[in-house]
KEKE-3310 file (N, C-alpha, C; in steps of 0.2 Angstrom, whole numbers, plus 5000, padded with zeros to 4 digits):
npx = (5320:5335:5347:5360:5366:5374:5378:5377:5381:5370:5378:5382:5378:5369:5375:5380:5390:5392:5398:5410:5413:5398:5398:5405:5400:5388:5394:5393:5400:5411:5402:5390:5376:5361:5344:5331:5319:5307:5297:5287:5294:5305:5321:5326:5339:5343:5352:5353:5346:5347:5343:5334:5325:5316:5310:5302:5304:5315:5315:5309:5316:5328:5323:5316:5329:5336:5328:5328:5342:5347:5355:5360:5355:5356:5354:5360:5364:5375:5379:5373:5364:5351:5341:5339:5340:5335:5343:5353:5348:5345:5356:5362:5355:5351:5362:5379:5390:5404:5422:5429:5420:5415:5424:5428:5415:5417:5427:5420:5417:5413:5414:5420:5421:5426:5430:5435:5441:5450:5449:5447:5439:5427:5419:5402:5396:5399:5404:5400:5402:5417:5411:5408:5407:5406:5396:5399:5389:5391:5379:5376:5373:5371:5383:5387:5391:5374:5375:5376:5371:5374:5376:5376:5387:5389:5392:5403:5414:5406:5400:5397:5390:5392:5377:5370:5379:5377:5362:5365:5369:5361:5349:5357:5358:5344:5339:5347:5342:5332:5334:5336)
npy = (4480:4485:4499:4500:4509:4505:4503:4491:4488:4475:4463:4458:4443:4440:4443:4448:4458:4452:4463:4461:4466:4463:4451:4447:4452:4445:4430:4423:4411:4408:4398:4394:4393:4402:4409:4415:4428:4440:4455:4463:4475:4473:4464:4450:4443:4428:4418:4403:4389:4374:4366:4375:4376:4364:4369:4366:4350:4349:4357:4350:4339:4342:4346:4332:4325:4332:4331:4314:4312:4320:4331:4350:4351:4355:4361:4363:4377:4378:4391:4398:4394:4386:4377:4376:4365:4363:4366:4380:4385:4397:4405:4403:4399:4407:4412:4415:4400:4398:4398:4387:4375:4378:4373:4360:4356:4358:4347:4336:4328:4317:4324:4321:4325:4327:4336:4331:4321:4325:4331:4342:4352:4364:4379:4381:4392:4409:4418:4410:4400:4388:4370:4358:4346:4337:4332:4331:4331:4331:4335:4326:4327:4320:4323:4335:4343:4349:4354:4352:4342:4342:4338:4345:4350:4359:4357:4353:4342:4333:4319:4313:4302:4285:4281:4293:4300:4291:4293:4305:4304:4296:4307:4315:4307:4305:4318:4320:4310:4318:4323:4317)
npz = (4104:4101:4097:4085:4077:4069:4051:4038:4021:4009:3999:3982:3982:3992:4005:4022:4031:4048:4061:4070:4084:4089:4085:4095:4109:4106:4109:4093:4083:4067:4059:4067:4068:4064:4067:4056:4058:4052:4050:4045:4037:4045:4049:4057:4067:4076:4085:4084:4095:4098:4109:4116:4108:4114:4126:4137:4139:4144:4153:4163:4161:4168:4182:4185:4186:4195:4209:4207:4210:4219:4219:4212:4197:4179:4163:4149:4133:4123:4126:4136:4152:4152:4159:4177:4193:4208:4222:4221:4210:4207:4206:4196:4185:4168:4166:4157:4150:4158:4155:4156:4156:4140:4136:4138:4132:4119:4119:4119:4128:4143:4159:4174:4192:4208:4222:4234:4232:4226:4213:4199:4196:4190:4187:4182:4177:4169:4180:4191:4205:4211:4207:4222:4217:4202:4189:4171:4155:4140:4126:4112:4095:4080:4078:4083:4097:4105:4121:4136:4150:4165:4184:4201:4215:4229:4242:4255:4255:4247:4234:4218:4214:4206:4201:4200:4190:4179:4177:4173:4162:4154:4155:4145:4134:4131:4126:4117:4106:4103:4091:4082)
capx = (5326:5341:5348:5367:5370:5380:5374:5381:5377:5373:5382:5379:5376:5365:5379:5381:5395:5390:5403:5416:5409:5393:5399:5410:5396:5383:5397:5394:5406:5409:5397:5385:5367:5356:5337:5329:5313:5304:5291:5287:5299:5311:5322:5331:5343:5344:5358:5347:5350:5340:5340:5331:5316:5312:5307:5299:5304:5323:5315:5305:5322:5332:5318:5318:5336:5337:5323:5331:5349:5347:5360:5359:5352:5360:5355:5364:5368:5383:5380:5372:5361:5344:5338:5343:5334:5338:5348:5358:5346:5344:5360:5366:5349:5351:5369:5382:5393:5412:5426:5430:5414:5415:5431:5423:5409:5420:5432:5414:5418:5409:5418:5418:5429:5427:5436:5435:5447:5457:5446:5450:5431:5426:5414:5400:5393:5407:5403:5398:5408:5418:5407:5414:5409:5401:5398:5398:5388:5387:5373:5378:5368:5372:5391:5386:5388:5371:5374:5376:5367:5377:5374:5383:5387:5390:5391:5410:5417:5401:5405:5392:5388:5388:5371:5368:5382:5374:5357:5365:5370:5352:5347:5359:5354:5334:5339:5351:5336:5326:5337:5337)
capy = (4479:4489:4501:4500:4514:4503:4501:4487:4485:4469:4463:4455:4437:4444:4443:4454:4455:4455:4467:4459:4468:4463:4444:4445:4454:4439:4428:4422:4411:4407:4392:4396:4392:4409:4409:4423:4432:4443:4458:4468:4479:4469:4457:4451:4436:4428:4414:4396:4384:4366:4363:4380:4372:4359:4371:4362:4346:4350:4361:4346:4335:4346:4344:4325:4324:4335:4326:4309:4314:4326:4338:4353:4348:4359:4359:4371:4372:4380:4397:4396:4389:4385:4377:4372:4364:4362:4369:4383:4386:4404:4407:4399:4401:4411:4416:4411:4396:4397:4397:4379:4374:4380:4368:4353:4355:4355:4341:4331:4319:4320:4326:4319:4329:4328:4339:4328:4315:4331:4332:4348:4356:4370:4383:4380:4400:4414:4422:4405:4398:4382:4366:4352:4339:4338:4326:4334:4325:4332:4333:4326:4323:4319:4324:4341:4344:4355:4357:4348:4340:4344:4337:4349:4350:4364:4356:4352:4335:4330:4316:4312:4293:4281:4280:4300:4299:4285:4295:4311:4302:4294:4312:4316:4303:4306:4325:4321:4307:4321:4326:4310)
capz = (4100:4103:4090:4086:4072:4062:4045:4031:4012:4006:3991:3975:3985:3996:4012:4025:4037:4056:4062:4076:4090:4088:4087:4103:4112:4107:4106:4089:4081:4063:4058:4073:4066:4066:4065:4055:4058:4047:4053:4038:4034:4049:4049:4063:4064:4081:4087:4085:4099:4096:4113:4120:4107:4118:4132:4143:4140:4148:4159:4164:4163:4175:4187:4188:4186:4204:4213:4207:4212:4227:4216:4207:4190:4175:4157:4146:4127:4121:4127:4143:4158:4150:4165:4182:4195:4216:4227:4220:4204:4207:4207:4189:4179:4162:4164:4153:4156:4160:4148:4156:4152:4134:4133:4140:4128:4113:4119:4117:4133:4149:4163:4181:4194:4216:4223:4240:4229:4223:4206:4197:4197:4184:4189:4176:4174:4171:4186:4197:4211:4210:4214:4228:4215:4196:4181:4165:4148:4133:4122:4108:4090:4072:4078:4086:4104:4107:4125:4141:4158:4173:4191:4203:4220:4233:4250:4257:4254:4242:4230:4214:4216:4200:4197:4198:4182:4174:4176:4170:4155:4152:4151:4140:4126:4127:4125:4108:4103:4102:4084:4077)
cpx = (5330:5344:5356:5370:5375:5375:5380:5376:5376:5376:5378:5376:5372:5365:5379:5385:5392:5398:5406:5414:5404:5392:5403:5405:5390:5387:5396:5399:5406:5409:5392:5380:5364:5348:5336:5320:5311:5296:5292:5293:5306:5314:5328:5333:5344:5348:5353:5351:5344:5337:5335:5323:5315:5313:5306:5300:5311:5323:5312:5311:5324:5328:5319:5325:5338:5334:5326:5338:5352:5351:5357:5359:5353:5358:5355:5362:5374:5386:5380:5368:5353:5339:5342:5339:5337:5342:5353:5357:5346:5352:5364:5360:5351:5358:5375:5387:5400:5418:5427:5426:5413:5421:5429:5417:5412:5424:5426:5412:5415:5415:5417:5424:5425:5430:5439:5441:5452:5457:5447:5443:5431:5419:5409:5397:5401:5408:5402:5403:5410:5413:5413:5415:5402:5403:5394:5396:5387:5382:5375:5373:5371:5378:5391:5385:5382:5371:5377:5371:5372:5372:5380:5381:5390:5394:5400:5409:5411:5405:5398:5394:5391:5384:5370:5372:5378:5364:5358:5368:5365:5348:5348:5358:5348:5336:5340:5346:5331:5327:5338:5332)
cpy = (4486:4490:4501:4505:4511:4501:4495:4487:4477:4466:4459:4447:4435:4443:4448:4451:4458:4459:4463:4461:4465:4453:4443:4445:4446:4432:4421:4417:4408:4400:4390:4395:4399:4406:4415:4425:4437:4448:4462:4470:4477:4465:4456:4442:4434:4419:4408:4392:4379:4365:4369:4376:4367:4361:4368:4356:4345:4352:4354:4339:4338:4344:4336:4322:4326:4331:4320:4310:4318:4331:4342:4349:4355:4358:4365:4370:4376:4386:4401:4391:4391:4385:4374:4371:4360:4366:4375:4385:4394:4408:4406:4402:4408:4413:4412:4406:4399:4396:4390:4374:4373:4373:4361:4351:4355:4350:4336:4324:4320:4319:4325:4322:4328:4329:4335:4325:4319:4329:4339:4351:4361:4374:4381:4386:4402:4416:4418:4404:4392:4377:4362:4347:4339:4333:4331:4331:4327:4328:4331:4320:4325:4323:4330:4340:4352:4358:4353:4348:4339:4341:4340:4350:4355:4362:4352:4344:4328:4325:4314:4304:4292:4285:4287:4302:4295:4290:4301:4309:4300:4301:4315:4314:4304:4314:4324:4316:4312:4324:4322:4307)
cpz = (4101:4095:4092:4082:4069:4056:4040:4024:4012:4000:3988:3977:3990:4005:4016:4030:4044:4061:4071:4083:4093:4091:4093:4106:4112:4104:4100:4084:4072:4064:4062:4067:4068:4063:4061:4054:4054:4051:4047:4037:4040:4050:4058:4065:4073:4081:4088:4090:4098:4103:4117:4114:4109:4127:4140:4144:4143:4153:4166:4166:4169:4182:4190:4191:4194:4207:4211:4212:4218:4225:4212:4200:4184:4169:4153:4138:4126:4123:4134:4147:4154:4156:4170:4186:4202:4219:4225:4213:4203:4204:4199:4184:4173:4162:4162:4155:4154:4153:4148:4155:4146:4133:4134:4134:4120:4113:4118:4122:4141:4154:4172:4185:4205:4219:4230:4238:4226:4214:4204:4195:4193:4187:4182:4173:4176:4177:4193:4202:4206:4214:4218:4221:4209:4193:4177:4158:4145:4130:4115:4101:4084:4073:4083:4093:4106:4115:4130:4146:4161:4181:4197:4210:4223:4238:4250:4257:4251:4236:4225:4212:4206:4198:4197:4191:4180:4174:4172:4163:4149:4150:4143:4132:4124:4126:4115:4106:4099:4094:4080:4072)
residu = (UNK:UNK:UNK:UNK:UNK:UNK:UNK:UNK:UNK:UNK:UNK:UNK:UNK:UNK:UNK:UNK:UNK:UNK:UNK:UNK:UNK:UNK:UNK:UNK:UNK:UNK:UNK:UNK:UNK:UNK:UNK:UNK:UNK:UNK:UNK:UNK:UNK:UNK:UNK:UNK:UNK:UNK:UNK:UNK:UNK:UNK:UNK:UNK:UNK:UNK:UNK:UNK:UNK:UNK:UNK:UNK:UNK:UNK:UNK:UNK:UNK:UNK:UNK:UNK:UNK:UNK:UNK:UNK:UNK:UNK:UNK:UNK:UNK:UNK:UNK:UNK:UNK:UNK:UNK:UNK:UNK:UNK:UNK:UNK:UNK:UNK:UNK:UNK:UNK:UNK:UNK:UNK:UNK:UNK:UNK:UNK:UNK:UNK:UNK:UNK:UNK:UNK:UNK:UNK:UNK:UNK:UNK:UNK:UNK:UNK:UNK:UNK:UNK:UNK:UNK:UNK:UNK:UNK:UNK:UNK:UNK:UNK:UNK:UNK:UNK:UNK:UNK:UNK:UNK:UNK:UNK:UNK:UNK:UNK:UNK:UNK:UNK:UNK:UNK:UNK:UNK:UNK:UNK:UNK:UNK:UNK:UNK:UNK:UNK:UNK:UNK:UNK:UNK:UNK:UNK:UNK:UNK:UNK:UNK:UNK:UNK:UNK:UNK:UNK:UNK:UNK:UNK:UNK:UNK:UNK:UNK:UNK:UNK:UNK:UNK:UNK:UNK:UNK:UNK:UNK)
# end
């Protein structure tokens, strides 16, 4: 754990405000879900994501979803790349996704773009490339989008079929089943 030399009181309600920096840095936003942990005399509040608790069973999605699809295989949730799986997973894995990304996952509607047909494509990490050709599906449960499954393409004048949509979709509802 990293020390920050900021101290807060807590008040009479027993609130504490997370100082602004702190929330940009681990972008935070209000009405975000936090975890809180406890070690004796420690407390420590961490950003809860639903879909990072089913570990293996995403990581285990991703995996099929590429082998089925022959494309990168993407499963995020609101903050980053949880897991990715094929072709170009090195490169995305853990790092946080795209502002256009973040917008896509609040408008709540899946997003299909090839650029081959002069689709408008979004990088899906801050720092990633653009792909040739992606479908984007929110995870969505009990109203909450926790995330998306992405199938994304690299390769010049690539186009994502139907059925790899209709698959990345199929993902996306046994994932939000899982909150139900």
């Amino acid at each position: 754990m990293k020390a920050t030399g900021i101290v807060r009181r807590i008040d009479e309600l027993g609130r504490v405000v997370i100082p602004k920096e702190i929330r940009s840095t681990l972008r935070l936003r209000s009405g975000d879900p936090l975890e809180i942990f406890t070690d004796r005399d420690e407390l420590m509040l961490k950003k809860y994501s639903p879909i990072a608790s089913l570990d293996k069973f995403s990581e285990g999605a991703a995996k099929s979803l590429s082998d089925l699809s022959g494309h990168l295989a993407v499963i995020c949730d609101t903050d980053g790349v949880l897991h990715a799986s094929g072709k170009g997973q090195r490169e995305i894995s853990g790092k946080s996704i795209s502002k256009e990304m973040e917008k896509i996952l609040k408008e709540r509607k899946s997003y299909v773009a090839n650029l081959a047909e002069g689709g408008d494509v979004v990088p899906i990490v801050a720092d990633g490339e653009k792909p040739t050709a992606q479908v984007i599906v929110p995870i969505i449960s009990a109203g909450d989008c926790l995330g998306a499954v992405a199938l994304v393409s690299t390769e010049q004048g690539a186009k994502i079929e139907s059925s790899a949509c209709k698959l990345c979709q199929l993902s996306a509802t046994i994932l939000a089943n899982q909150f139900e």
